[in-house]
C-alpha positions in Angstrom: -8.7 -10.0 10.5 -7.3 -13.2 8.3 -6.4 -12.2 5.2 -7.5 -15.0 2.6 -6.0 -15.3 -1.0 -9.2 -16.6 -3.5 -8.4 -18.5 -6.5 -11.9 -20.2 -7.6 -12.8 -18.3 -10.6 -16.6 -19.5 -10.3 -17.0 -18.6 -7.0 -15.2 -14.7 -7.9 -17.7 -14.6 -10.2 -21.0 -15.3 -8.7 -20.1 -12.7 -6.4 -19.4 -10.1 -8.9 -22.2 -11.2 -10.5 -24.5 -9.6 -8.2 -23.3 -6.0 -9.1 -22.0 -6.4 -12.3 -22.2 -2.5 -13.0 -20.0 -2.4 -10.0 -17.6 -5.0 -10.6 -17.2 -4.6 -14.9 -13.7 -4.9 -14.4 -13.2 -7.3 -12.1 -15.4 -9.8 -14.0 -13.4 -8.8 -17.5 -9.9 -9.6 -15.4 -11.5 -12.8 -14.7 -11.0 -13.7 -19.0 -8.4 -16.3 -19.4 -6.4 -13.0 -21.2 -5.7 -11.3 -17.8 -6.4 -14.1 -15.1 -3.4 -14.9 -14.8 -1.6 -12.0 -14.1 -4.6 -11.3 -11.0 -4.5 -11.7 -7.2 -7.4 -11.7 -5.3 -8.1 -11.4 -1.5 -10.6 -10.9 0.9 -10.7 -11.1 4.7 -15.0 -12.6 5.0 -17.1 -14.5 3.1 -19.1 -12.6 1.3 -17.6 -9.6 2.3 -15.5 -7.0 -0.6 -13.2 -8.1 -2.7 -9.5 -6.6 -3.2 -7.7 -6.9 -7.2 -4.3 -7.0 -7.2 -3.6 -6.9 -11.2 0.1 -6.9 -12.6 0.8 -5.9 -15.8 3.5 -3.5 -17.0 5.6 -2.1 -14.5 2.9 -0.9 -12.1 0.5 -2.8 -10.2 -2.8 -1.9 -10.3 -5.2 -2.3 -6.8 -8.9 -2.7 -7.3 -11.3 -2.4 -4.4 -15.2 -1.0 -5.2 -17.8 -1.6 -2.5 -21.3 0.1 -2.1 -21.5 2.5 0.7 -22.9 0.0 2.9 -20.1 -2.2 2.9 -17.3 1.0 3.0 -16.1 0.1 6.4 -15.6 -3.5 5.7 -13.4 -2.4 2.4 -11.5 -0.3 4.9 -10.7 -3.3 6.8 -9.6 -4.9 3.6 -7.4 -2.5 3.2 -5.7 -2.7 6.0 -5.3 -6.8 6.2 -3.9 -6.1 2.4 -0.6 -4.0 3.6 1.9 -7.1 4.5 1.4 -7.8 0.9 1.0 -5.1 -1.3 4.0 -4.0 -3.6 6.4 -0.9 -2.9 4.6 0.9 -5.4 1.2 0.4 -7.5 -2.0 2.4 -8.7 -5.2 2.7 -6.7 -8.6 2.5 -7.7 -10.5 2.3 -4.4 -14.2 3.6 -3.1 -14.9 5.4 -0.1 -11.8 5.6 2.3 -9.5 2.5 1.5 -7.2 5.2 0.3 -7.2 6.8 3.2 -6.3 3.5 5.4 -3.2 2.7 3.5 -1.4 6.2 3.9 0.1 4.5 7.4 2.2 3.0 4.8 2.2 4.5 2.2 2.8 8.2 0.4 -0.6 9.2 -1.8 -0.2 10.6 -5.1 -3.6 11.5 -5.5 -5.2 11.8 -9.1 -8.5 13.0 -8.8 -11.7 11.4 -8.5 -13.3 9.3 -11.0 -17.0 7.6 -12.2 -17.4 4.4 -12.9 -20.5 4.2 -15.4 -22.7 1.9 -16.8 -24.4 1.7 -20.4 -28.0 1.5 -19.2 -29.8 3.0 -22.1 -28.0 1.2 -25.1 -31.0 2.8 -28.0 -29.4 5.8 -27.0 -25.8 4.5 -28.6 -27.8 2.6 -30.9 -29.8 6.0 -32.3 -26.5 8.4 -31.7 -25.6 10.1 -35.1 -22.4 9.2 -36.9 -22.0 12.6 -38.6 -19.6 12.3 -41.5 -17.5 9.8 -39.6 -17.2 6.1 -40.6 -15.7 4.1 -37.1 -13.9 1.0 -38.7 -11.9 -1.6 -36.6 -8.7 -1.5 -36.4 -6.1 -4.3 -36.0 -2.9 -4.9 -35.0 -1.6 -3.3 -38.0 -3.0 -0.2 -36.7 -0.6 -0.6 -33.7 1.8 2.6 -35.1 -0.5 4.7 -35.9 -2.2 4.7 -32.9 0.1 4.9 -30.5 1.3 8.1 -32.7 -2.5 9.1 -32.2 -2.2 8.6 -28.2 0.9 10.7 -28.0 -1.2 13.8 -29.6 -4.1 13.1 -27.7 -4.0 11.1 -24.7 -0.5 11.1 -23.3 0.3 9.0 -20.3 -2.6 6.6 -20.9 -2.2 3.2 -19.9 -2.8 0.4 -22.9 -2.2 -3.1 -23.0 -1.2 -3.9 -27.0 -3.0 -7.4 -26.3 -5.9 -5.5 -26.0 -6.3 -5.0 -29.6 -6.7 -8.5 -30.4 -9.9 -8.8 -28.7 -11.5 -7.4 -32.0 -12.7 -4.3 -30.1 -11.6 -1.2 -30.8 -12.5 0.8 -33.7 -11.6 4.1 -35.7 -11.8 7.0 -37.4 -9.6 8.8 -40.1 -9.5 12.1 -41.8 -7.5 12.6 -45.2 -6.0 9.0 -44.6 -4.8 9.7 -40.6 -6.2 8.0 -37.8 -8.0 11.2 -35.7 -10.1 9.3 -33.1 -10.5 5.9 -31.5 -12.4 3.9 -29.0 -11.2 0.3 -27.6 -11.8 -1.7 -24.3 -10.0 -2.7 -21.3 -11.4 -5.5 -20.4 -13.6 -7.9 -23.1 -15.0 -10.9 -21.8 -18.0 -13.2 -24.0 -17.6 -15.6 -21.5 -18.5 -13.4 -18.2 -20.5 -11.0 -20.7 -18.5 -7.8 -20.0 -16.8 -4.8 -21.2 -15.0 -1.9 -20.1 -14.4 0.6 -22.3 -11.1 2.7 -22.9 -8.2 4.5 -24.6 -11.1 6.4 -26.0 -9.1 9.8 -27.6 -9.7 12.4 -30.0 -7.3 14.3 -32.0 -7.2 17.9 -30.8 -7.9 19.1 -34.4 -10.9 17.2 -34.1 -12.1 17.7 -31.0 -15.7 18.8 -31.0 -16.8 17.3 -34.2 -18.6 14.0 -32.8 -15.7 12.1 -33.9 -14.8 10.7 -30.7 -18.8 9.9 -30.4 -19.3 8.1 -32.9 -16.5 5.8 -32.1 -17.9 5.0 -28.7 -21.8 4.5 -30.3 -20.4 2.2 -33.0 -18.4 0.6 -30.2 -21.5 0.4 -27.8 -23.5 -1.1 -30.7 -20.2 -3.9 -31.4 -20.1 -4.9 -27.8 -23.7 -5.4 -27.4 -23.4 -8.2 -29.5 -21.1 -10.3 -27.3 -21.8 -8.8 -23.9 -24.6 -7.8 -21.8 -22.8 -5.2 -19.0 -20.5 -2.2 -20.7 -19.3 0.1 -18.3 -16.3 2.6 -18.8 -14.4 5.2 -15.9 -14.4 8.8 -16.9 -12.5 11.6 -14.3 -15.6 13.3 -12.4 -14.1 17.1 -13.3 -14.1 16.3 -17.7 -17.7 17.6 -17.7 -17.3 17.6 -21.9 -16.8 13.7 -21.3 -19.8 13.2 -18.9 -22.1 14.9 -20.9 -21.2 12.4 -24.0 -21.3 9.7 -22.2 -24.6 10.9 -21.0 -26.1 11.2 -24.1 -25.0 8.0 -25.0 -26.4 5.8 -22.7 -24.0 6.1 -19.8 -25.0 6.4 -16.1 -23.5 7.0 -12.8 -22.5 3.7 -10.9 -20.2 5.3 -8.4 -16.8 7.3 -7.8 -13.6 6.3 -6.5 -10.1 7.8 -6.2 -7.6 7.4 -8.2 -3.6 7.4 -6.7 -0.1 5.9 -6.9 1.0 4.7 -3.7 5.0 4.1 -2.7 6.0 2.5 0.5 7.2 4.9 3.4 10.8 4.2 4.2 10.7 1.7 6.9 12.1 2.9 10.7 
């Protein structure tokens, strides 16, 4: 196996742009925001696609295939060990994982979805309640990393992300209590992933956190055509919602940190 390194953004794209429910992140890391801090490899034409994406102090490693194409992604993942980092995140289908623990010490995290929005009405006719989602700007930046600390400790968010327009909120007596955003934003490839979606445990169970993601939904849709999010498999509470708003099952994948065994 011949590990390749692929740099022609058209040609990444066409190929993602067979699955896009699939590949929602890959085609939002192909934005001029986040291309440049991407690596991308493959070992046949045609074949999966490996994400090497490096922002903050951990690198993050993307590899989703359809079950048909599993064993070929295993083979990825084993051309990919020369060149991956001491230490990164994994977001890999099927048994990639698995592969690189020759290597490697797993952390695992648990399993995750990916979903897609493939019912949008449903966002569209979701109740807002007594909550009025507003955006929120870089101005907001304080408060809501104060509201991530209550919430959603340990999440990973980009600040740049807020400049893409798209994430909004929702207050109670003056103080931020919920908010949903993206990860990825792209009008030129069409895409979204949402995330840093977080409620204020005061709050939880009032459709706070709802409405933010149905007034989100209904934002995107003007710019995009493919929203898809990742949700852990075990927050049932989270499933449902996203369920009800639209959502469907893509596929799951495991999530890990991976460190380098000491070398002989």
């Amino acid at each position: 196996m011949i590990l390749s390194s692929l740099h022609d953004r058209s040609a990444l794209a066409t190929r993602f742009e067979r699955d896009p429910a699939m590949h929602v992140m890959e085609l939002g890391d192909l934005d001029d925001l986040l291309w440049p801090h991407t690596s991308w490899y493959t070992v046949s034409e045609g074949g999966p696609v490996a994400l090497l994406y490096s922002v903050g102090d951990v690198p993050t490693l993307l590899g989703f295939t359809r079950p048909g194409q599993a064993s070929a992604l295993e083979d990825l993942a084993e051309a990919l060990l020369p060149v991956l980092p001491r230490h990164f995140f994994g977001h890999l289908t099927g048994n990639a994982a698995k592969v690189l623990e020759s290597a490697y010490t797993v952390r695992p995290h648990g399993t995750l979805l990916r979903m897609a929005l493939t019912e949008p009405d449903r966002a569209d006719r979701y109740p807002a309640g007594p909550w009025q989602p507003a955006p929120l700007g870089r101005g907001d930046l304080p408060e809501l990393l104060e509201l991530f600390t209550q919430a959603y400790p340990g999440n990973w968010f980009d600040h740049r992300m807020l400049d893409t327009g798209q994430y909004v909120g929702v207050r109670q007596a003056g103080r931020l209590v919920a908010v949903a955003g993206v990860h990825v934003h792209s009008a030129t490839y069409r895409v979204a992933a949402i995330g840093n979606v977080a409620t204020h445990p005061r709050v939880r169970g009032q459709g706070a956190g709802g409405a933010c993601v149905a007034e989100l939904c209904r934002r995107l849709g003007k710019s995009v055509e493919h929203i898809g999010l990742n949700v852990r498999a075990d927050n049932a509470t989270a499933v449902r919602l996203y369920r009800r708003l639209g959502f469907s099952e893509v596929t799951e994948f495991t999530e890990a940190s991976f460190t380098a065994r000491p070398r002989p």
